[in-house]
N, C-alpha and C positions, 0 to 999 in steps of 0.2 A: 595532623593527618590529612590525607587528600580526600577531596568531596569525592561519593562513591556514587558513579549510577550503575545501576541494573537491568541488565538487559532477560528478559522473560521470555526463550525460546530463541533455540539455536540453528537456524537453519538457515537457507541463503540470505532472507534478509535477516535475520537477526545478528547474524555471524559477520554482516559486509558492514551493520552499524558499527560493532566492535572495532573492526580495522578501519572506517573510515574516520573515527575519534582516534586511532592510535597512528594514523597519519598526519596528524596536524601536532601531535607531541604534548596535547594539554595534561596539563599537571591532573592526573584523575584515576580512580581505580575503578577498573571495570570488573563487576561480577556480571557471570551469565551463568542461568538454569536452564536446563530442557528436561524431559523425562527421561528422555533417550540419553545414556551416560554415554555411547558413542559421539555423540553431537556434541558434547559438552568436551569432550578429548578431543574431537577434531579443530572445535573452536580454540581450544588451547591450544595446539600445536600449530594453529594458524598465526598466532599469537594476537587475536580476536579481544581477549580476557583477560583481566589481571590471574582473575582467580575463578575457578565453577566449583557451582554448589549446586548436587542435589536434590539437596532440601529447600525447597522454597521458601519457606519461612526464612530461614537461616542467608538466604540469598539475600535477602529484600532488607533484609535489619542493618542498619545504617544508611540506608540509600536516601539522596537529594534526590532521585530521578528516577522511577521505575518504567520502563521500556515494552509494552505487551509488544511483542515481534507474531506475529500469528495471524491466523484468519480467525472470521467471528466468533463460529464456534470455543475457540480455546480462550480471545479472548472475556466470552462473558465465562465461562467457566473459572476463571485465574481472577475477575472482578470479585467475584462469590468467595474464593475459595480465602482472597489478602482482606474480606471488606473488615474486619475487625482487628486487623494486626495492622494495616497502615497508618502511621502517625500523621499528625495534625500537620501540615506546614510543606507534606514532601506532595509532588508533583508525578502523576501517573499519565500515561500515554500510552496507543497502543496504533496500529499501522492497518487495521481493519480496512474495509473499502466501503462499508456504510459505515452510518456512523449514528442518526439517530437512534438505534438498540441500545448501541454502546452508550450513547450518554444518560440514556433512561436505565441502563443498569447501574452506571458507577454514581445514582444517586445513593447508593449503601454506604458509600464510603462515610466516613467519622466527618463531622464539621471541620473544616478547616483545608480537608486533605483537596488538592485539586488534581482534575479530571480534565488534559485539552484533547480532545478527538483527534488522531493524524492519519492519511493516507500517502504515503507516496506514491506519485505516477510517475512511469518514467517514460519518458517522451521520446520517440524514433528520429536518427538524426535525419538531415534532407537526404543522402543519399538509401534511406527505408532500413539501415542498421539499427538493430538497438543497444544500447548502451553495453559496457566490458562489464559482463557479470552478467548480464540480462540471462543467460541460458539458465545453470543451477548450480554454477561457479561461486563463492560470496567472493568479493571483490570492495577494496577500498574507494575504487572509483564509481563503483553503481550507482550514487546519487549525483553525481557531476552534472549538472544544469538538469536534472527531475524537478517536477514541480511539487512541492509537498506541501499538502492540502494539512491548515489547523483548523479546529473548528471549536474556538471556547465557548461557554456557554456565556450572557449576560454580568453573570455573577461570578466572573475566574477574577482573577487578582491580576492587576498590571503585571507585577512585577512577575508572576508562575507565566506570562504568557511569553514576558520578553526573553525569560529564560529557556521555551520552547521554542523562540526566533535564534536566538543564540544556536541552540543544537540543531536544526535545520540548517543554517547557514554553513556550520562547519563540517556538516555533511557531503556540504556542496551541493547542496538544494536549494532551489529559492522557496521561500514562502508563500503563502496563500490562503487567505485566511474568508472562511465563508460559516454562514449559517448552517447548522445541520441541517436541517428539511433542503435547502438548497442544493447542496454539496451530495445527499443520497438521490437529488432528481436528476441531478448531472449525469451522477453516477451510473444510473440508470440506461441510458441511452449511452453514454460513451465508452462505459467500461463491462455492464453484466447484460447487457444485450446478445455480446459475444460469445458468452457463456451459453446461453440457452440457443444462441443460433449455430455456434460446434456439438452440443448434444443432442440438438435434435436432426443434423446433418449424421453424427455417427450413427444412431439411433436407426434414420431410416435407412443406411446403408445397412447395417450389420445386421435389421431386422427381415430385409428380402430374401426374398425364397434364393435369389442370385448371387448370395454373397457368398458361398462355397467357390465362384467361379469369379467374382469379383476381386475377391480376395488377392489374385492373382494380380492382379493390378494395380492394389493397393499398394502405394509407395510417398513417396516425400511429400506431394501432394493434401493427400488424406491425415498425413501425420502433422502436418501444419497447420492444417484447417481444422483439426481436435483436438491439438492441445490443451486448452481451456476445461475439457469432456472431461479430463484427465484428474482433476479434482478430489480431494476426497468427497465421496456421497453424501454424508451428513451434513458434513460445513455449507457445503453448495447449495442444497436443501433448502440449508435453514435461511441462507443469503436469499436465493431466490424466493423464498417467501415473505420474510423482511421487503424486500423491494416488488412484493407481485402488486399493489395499484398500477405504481409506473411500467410496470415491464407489462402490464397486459395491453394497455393503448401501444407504447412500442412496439408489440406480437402484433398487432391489427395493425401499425405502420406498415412492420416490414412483411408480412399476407400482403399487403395491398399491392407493394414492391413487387412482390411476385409473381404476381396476378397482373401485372405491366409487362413483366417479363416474361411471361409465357403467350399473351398476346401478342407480342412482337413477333416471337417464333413462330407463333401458328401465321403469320402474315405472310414468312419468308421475305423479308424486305431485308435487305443486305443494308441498304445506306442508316434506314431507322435502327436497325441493329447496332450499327457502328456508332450513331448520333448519343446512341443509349450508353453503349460501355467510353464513350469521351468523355461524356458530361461526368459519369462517376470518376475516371480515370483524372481530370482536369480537378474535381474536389478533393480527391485523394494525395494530388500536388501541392495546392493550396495550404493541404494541412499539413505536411511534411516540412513546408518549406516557412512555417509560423503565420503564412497570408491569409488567415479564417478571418474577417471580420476585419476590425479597425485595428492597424499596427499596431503593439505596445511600444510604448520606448524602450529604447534600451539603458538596461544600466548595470553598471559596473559592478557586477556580483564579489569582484574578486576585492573591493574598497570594502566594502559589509563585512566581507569575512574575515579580513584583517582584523575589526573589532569584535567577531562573533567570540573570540577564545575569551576574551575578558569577562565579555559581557556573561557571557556560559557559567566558566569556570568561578566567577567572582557573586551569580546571581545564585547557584549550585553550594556552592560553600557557603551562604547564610541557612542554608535549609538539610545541612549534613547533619542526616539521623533524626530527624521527624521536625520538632516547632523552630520556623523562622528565628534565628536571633536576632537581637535588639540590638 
């Protein structure tokens, strides 16, 4: 039989991992669940899946690999819901973008069973596009050069984590692997910042006495700068309160930010103006273009992935249907 992973929640990313494993041809059966049995039929017809289930139990039984595809919320919810039915030996993972909640929840699981934390980011190319599938597309190529963040704890197992390099790699992600407490401070500042600086931009637009006439105005602009807004409320919620230490000194960063920039205005100084939106405009290149800080080397992601199918497939099949074999 072929080593089964499971993928937990159908939707752009969950649906883009399905087809980016059934682009590389690995010998593997893919089960996927969502609640939404729409999701599950579209995943199928996208040919995402071997097979949907469901019933989540019934999903998850035989699986090397369980997949949480979700935001926080669903994932600790799905932690709760598998913590006494997952066998000793299979490997869980879920795509959250914190990550210490998640690891302090999936201490429920049974002894044995391993828990590696992942995020993927997906990185804008130098020309400021993002990635094919970035909209709400799922797409085989979404992860094509993303950096996907693991975060095992001390105590994961060599072998559960090589097996999580392995899937990463043939995602066509590179890996990156960081301490939780790290990885949620990062996060902090370069990914849920944005979130609370689009909702409190929609917030005070749509809370003025002027938005009846603003409204009118409102166009691509506005709809680009609130995406983020667009969240479900709870999940979001619950994220930003998971991350409110770090996010309140970044709220005082970016206040202060503000507070530069409305002094400039009240100066009316054209050249300081201009000195102001270069210096951001000149950082914003920088990181487009991979120049943040000290070069990485580069290397040859496409030699790694050559050996990621074995390394996957071969590390997946000792762990088919819960305890490691011998």
């Amino acid at each position: 039989m072929k080593p089964r992973l499971t993928i937990i929640g159908l939707g752009r990313l969950g649906t883009s991992i399905g087809l980016a494993l059934k682009k590389t041809s690995a010998e593997l059966e893919i089960v996927g669940h969502d609640k939404d049995r729409q999701a599950i039929g579209a995943a199928q017809k996208a040919g995402a899946v071997d097979k949907g289930e469901w019933n989540l139990y019934n999903a998850c039984e035989g699986a090397g690999l369980i997949v949480l595809a979700m935001p926080l919320a669903g994932v600790l919810e799905n932690i709760n819901l598998l913590k006494d039915d997952v066998a000793p030996g299979v490997i869980v993972t879920d795509t959250a973008s914190v990550k210490m909640p998640v690891l302090e929840a999936a201490r429920v699981f049974k002894p044995g069973v391993h828990f590696i934390g992942g995020n993927p980011v997906f990185r804008p190319a130098s020309d400021g596009t993002m990635p094919s599938g970035e909209a709400q597309t799922p797409s085989a190529d979404l992860f094509q050069n993303a950096v996907y963040c693991l975060t095992p704890s001390v105590t994961t197992e060599p072998d559960a984590v090589q097996v999580l390099t392995g899937f990463v790699s043939m995602l066509g992600a590179k890996p990156l692997f960081l301490d939780a407490m790290e990885h949620d401070g990062l996060a902090a500042g370069a990914q849920h910042l944005a979130t609370v600086m689009e909702a409190t931009l929609l917030k005070t637009i749509t809370a003025s006495s002027g938005w009846r006439e603003l409204n009118k105005f409102a166009g691509a602009e506005l709809y680009q700068a609130t995406e983020l807004a667009g969240g479900e409320p709870a999940s979001t919620a619950q994220l930003l309160l998971t991350q409110r230490v770090p996010l309140q000194s970044w709220i005082d960063t970016y206040t202060q930010t503000l507070r530069e920039l409305k002094a400039l205005l009240a100066q009316d100084d054209v050249a300081a103006l201009e000195k102001w939106l270069s210096a951001a405009q000149q950082a914003r290149a920088l990181w487009l273009n991979n120049q943040v800080g000290t070069a990485e080397p580069t290397t040859d992601y496409s030699e790694l992935r050559s050996g990621a199918l074995r390394m996957f497939i071969g590390g997946l099949a000792t762990r088919f249907g819960g305890e490691k074999k011998k």
